[in-house]
C-alpha positions in Angstrom: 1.1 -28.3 2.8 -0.4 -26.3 -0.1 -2.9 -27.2 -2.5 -2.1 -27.3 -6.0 -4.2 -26.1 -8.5 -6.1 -29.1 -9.6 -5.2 -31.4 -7.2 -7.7 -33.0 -4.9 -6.7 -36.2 -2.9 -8.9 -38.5 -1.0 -9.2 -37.0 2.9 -7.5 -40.1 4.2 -5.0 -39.9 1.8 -3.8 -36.3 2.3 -3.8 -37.0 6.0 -1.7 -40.0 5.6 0.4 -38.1 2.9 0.6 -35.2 6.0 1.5 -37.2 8.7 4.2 -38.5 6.9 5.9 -34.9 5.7 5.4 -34.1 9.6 7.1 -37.1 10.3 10.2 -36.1 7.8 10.8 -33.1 8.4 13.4 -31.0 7.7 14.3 -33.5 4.8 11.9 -32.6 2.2 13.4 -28.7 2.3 17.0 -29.8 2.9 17.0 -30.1 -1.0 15.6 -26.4 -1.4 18.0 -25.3 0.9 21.5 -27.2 -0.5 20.2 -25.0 -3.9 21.5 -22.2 -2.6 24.9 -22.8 -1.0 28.0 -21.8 -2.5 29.0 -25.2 -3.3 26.1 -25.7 -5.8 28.0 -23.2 -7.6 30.4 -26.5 -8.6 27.3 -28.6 -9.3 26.0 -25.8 -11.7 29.3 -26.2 -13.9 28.8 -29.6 -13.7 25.3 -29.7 -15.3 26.7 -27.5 -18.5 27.9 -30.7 -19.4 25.5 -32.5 -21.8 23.4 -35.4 -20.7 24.8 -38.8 -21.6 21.7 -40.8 -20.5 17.8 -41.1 -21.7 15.5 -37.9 -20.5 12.0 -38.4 -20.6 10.9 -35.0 -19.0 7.1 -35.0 -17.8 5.3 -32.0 -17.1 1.4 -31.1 -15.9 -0.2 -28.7 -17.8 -2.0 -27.4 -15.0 1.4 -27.2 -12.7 1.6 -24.4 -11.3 4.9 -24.9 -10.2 6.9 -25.4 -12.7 6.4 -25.7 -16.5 8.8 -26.8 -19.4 11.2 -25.1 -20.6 10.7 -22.3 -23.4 14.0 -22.1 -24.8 16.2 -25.1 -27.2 17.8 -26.8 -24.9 18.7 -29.8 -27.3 22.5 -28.8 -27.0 22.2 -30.1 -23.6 21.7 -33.5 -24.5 24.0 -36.5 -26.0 21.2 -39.3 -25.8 17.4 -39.4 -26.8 15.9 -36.8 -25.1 11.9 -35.9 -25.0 9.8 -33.4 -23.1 5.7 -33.9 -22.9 3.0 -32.1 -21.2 0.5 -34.0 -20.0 -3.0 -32.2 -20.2 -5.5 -32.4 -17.1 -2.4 -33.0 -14.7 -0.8 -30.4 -12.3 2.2 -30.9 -9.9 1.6 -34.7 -8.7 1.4 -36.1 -12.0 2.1 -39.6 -10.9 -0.7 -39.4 -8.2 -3.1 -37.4 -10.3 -2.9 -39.4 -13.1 -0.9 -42.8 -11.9 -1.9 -45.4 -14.9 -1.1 -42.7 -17.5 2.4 -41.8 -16.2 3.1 -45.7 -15.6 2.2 -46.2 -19.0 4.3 -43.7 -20.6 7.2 -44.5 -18.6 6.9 -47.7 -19.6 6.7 -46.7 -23.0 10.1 -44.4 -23.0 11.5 -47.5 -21.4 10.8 -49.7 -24.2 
């Protein structure tokens, strides 16, 4: 597994969290790998529908992985929609930060 920038997990918790991606594999890439079949071609003209349900959309600011997106996407949404960054985070933001993300959750929730 790779490190992420900023991430740092307690030794018996990355080997538990390793033992059990050993113990799961192929599944965690199957989802990588169904991205680029020609059916998601189908699934693509799907998602140019708009979004009829609550988004909260949380990203790390120190993810190197993926970050938010930098154009209007509003169209793309037909209910309450919000994206945050969340400073001091990166990819894991649930275990890097787990109170935090609970509580926002929560708050969206409410």
């Amino acid at each position: 597994m790779h490190h992420l920038p900023g991430l740092s997990l307690d030794p018996a918790l990355q080997a538990e969290l390793h033992e059990h991606l050993r113990a799961s594999m192929p599944a965690p890439l199957k989802y990588y790998r169904a991205m680029l079949r020609p059916g998601m071609i189908g699934a693509t003209r799907r998602l140019s529908s708009p979004i009829t349900v609550p988004l909260l959309q949380l990203y790390g600011a120190d993810d190197g992985c993926f970050l938010p997106p930098k154009v209007d996407d509003q169209h793309r949404f037909a209910a309450p929609h919000a994206v945050e960054v969340i400073p001091d985070v990166g990819h894991f933001l649930q275990i890097e930060a787990p109170e935090a993300i609970a509580e926002r959750i929560a708050a969206w929730a409410q």
